[in-house]
N, CA, C and O atoms as CSV, one atom per row, in Angstrom:
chain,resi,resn,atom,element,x,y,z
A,1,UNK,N,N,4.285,9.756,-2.115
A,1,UNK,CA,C,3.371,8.715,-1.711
A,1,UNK,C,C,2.982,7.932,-2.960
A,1,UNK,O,O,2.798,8.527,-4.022
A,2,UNK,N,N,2.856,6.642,-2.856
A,2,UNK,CA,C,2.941,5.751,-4.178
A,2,UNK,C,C,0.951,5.598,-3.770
A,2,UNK,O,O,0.214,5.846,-2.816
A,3,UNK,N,N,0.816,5.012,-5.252
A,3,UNK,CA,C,-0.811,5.182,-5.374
A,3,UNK,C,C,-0.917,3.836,-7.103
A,3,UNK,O,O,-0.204,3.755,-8.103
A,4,UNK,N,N,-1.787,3.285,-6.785
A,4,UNK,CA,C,-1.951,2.661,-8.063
A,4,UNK,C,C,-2.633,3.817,-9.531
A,4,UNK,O,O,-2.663,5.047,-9.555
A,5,UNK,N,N,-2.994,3.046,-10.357
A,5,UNK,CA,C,-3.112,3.783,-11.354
A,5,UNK,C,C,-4.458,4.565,-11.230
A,5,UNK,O,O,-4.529,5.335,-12.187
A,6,UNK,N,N,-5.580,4.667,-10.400
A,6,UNK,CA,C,-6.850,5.268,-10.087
A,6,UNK,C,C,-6.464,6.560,-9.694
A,6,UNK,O,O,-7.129,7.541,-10.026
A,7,UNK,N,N,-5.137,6.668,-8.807
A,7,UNK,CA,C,-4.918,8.053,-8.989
A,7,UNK,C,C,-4.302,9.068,-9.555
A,7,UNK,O,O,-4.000,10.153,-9.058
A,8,UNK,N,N,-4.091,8.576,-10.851
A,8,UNK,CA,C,-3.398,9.845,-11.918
A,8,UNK,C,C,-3.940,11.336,-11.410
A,8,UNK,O,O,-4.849,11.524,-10.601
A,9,UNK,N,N,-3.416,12.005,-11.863
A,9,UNK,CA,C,-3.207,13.706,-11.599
A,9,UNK,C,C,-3.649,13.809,-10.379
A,9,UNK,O,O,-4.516,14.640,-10.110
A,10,UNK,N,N,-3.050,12.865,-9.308
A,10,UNK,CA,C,-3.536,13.880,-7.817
A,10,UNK,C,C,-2.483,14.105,-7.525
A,10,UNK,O,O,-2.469,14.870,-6.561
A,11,UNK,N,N,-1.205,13.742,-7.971
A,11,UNK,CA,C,0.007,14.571,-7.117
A,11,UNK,C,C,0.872,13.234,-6.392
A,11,UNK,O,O,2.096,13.185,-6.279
A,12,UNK,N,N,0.149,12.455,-6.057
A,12,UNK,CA,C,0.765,10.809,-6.244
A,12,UNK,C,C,1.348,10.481,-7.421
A,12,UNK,O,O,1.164,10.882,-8.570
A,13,UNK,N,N,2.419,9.318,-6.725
A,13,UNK,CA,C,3.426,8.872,-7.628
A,13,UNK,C,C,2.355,7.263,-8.025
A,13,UNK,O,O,1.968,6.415,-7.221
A,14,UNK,N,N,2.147,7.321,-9.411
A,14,UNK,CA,C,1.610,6.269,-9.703
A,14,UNK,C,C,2.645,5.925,-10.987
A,14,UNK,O,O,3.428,6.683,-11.560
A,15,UNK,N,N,2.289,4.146,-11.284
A,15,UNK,CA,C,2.660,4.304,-12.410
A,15,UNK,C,C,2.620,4.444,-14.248
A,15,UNK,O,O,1.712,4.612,-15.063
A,16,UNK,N,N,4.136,4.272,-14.345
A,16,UNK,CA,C,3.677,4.713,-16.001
A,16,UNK,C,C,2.628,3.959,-17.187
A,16,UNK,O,O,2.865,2.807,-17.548
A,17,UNK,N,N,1.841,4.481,-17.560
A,17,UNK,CA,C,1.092,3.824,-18.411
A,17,UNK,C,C,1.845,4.219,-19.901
A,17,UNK,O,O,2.608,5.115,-20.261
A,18,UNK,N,N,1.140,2.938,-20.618
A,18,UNK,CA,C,1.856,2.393,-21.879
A,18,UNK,C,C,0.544,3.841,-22.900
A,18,UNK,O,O,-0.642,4.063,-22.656
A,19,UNK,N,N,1.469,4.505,-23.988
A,19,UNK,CA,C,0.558,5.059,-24.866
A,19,UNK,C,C,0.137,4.379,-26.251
A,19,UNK,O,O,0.852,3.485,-26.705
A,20,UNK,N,N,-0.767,4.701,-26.781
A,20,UNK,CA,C,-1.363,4.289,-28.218
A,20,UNK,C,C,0.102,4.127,-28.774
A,20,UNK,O,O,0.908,5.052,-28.673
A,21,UNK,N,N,0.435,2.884,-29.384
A,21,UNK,CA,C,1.344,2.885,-30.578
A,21,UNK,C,C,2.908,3.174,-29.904
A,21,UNK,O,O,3.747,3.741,-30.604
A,22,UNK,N,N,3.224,2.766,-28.568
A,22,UNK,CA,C,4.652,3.548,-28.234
A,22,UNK,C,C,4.695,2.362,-27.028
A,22,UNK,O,O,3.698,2.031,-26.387
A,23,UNK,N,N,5.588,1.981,-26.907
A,23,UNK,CA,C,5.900,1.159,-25.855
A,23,UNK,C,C,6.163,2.030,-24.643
A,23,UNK,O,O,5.893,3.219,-24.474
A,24,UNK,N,N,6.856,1.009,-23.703
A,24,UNK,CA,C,7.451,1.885,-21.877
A,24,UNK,C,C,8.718,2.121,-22.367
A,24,UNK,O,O,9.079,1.211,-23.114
A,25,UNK,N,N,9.577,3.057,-22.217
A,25,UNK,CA,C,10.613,3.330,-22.518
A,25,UNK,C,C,11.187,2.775,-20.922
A,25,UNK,O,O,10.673,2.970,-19.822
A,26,UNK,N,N,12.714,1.857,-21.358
A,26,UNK,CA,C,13.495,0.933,-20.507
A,26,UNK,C,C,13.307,1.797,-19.081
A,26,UNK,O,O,12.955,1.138,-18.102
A,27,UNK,N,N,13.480,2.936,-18.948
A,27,UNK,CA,C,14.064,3.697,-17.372
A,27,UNK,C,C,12.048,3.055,-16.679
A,27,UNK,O,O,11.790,2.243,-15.791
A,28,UNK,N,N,11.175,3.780,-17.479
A,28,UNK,CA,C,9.634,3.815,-17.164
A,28,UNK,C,C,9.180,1.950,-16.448
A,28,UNK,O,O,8.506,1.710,-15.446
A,29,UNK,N,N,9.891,0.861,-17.473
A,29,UNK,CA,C,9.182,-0.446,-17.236
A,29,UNK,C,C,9.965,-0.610,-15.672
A,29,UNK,O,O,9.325,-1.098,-14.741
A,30,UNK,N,N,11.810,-0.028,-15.429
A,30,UNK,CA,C,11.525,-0.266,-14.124
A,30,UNK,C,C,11.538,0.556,-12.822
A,30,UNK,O,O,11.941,0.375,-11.673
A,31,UNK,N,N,10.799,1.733,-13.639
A,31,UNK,CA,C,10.189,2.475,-12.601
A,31,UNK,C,C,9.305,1.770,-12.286
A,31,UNK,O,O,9.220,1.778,-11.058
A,32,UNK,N,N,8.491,1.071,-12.790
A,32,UNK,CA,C,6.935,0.526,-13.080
A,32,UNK,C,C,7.614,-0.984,-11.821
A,32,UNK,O,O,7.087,-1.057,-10.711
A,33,UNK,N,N,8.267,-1.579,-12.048
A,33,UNK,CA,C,9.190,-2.747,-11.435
A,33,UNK,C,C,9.345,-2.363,-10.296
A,33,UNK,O,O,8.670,-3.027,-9.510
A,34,UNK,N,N,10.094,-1.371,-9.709
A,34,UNK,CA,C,9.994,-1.068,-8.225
A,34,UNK,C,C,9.215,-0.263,-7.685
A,34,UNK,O,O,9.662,0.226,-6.647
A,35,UNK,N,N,8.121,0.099,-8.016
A,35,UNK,CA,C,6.715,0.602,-7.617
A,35,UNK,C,C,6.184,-1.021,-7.396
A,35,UNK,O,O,6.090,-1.398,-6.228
A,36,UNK,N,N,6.013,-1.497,-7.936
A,36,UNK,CA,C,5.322,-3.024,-7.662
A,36,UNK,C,C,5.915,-3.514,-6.677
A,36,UNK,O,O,5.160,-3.930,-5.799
A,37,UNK,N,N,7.269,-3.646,-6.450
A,37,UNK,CA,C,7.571,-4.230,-5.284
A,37,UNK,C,C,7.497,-3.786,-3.912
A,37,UNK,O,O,7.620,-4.470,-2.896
A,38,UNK,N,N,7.167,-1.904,-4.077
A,38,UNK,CA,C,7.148,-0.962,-2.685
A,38,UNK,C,C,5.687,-1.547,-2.715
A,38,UNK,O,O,5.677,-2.568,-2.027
A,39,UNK,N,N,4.928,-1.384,-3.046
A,39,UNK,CA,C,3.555,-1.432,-3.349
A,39,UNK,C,C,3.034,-2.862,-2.601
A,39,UNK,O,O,2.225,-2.756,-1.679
A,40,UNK,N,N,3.600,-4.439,-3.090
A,40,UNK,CA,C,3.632,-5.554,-2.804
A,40,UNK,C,C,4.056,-5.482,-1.398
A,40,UNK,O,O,3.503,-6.338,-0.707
A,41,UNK,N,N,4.692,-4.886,-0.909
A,41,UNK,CA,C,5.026,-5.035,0.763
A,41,UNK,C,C,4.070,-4.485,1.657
A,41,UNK,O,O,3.680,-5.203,2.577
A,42,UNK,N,N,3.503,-3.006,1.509
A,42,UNK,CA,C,2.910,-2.490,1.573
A,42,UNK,C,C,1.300,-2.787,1.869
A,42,UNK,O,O,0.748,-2.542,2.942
A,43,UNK,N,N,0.688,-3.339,0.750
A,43,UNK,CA,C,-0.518,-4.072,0.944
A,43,UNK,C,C,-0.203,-5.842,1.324
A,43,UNK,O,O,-1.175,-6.560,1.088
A,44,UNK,N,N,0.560,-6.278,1.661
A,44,UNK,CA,C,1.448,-7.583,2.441
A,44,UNK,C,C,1.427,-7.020,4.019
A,44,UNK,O,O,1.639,-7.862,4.891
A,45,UNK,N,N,1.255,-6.052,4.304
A,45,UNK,CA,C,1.520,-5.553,5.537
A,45,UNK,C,C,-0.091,-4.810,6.063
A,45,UNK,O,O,-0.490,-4.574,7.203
A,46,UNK,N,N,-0.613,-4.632,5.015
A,46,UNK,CA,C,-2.107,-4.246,5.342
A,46,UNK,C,C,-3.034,-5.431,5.708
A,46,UNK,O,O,-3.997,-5.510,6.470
A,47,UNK,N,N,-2.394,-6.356,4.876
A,47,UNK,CA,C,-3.126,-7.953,4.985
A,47,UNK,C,C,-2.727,-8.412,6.214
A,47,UNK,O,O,-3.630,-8.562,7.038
A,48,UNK,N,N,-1.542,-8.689,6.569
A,48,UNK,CA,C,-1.437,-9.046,7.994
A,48,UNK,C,C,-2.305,-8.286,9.490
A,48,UNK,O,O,-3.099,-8.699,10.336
A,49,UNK,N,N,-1.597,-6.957,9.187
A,49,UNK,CA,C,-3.116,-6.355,9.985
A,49,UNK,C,C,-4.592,-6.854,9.929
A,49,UNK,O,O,-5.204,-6.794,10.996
A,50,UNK,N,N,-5.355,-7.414,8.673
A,50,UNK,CA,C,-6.236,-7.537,9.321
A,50,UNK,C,C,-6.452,-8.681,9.725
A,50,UNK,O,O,-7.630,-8.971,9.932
A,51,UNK,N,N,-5.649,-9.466,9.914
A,51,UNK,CA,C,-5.608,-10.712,11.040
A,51,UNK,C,C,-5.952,-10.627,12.167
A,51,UNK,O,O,-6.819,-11.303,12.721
A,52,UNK,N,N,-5.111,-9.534,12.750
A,52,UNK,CA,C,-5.758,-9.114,14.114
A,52,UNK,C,C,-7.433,-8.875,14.327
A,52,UNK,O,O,-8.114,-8.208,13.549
A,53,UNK,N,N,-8.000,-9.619,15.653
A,53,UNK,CA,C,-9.121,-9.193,16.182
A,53,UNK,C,C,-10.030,-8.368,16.023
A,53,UNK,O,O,-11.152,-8.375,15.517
A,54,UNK,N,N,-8.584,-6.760,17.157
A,54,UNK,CA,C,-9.209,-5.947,17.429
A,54,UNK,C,C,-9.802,-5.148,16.139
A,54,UNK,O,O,-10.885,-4.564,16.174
A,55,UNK,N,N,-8.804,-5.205,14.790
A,55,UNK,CA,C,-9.213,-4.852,13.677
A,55,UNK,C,C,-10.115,-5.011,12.772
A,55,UNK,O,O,-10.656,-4.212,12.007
A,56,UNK,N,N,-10.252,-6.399,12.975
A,56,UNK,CA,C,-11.874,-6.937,12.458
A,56,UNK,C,C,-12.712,-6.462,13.307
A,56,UNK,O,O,-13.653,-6.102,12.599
A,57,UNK,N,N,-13.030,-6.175,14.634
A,57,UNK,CA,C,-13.970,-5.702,15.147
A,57,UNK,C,C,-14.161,-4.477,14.885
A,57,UNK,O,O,-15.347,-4.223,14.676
A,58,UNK,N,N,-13.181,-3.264,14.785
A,58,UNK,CA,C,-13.567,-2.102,14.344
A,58,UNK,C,C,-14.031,-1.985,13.395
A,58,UNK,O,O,-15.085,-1.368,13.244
A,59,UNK,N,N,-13.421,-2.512,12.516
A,59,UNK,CA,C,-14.065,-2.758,10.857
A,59,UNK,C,C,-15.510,-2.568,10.405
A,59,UNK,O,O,-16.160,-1.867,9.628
A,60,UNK,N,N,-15.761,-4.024,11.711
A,60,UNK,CA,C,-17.112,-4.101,11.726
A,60,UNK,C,C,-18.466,-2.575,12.490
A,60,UNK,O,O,-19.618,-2.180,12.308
A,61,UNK,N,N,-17.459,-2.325,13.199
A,61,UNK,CA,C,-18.727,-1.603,13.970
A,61,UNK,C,C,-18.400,0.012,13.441
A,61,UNK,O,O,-19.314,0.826,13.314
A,62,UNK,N,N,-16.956,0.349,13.151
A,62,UNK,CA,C,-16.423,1.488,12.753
A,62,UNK,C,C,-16.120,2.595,13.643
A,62,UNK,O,O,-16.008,3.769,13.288
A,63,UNK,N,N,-16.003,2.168,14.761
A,63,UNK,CA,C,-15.830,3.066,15.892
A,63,UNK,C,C,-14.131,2.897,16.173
A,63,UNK,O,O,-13.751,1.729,16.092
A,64,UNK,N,N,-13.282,3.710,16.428
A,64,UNK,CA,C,-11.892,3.659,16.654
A,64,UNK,C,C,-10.881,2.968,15.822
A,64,UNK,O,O,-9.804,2.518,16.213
A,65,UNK,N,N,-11.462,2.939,14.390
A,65,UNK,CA,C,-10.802,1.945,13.644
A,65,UNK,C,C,-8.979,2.581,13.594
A,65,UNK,O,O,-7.836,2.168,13.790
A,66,UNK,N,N,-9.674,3.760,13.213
A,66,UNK,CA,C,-7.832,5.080,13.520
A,66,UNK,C,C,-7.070,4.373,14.557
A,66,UNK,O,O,-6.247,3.547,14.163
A,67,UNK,N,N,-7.197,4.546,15.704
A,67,UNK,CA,C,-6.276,4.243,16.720
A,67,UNK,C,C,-6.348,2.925,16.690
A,67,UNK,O,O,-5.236,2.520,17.028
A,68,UNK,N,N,-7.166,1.885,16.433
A,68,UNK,CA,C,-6.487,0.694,16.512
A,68,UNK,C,C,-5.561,0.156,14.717
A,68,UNK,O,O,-4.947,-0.896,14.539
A,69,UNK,N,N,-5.683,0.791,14.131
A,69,UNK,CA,C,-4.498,0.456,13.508
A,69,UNK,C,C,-3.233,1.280,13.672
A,69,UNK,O,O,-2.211,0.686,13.328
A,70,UNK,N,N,-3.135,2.078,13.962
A,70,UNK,CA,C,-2.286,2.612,14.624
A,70,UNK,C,C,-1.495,1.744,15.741
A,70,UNK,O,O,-0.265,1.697,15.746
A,71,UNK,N,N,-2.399,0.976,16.806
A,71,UNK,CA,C,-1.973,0.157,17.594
A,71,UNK,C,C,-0.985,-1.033,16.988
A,71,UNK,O,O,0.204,-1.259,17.212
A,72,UNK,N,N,-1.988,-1.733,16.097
A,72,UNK,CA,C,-1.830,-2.630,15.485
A,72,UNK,C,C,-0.097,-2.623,14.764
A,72,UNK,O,O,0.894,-3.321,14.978
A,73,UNK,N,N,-0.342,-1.618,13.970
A,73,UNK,CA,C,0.617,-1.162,13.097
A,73,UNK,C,C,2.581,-0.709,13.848
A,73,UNK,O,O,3.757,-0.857,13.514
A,74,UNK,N,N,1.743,-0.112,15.004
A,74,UNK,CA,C,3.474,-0.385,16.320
A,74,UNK,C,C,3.358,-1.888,16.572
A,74,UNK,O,O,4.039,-2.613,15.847
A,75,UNK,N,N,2.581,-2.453,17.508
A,75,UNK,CA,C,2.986,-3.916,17.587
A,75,UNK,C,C,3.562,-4.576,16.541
A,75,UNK,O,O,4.619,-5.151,16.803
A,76,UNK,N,N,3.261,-4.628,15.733
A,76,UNK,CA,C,3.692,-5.311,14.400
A,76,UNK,C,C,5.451,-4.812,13.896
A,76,UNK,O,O,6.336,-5.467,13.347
A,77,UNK,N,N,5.401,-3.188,14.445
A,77,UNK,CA,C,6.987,-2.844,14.282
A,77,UNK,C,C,7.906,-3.068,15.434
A,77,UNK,O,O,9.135,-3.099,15.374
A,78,UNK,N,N,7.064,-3.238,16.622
A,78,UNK,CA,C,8.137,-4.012,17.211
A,78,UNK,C,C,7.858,-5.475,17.388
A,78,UNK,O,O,8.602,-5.788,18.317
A,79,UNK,N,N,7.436,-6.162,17.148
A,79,UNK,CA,C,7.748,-7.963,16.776
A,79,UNK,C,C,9.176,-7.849,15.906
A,79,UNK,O,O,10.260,-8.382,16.145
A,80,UNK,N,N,8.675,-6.722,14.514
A,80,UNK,CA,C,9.983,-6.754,13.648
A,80,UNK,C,C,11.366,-6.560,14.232
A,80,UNK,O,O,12.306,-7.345,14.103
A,81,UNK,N,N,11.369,-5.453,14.867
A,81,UNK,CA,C,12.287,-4.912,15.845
A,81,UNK,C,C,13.190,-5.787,16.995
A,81,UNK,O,O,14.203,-5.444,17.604
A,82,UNK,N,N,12.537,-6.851,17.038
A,82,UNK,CA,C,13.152,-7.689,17.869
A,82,UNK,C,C,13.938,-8.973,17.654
A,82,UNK,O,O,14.416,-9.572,18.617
């Protein structure tokens, strides 16, 4: 599971940070490169969700927010799907 850099040592794949005095070694900058782009789709796809309605309304009140993105989140795979 990919995670930005807030979650170092939980067991998430975050990425590499640069040390005192040592650059990213070539393999690390594009590990660092396609983490950004899984990452960029990812929250691109969280943003569209909250377009939807029903999602702003849960948001707001916090009751069933689970199952309606869940909802949300199939509709959205089958629009793709088609």
């Amino acid at each position: 599971m990919l995670a930005d850099g807030a979650y170092i040592n939980t067991g998430l794949v975050v990425p590499h940070r640069k040390r005192p005095g040592r650059a990213l070694l070539p393999g690390e900058e594009e590990d660092n490169a396609e983490h950004r782009r899984v990452r960029a789709r990812v929250e691109h796809a969280f943003a569209r969700m909250k377009h939807y309605k029903i999602l702003r309304d849960c948001r707001q009140r916090g009751s069933g927010l689970h199952h309606a993105v869940q909802a949300i989140a199939h509709m959205h795979n089958l629009t793709l799907a088609v």
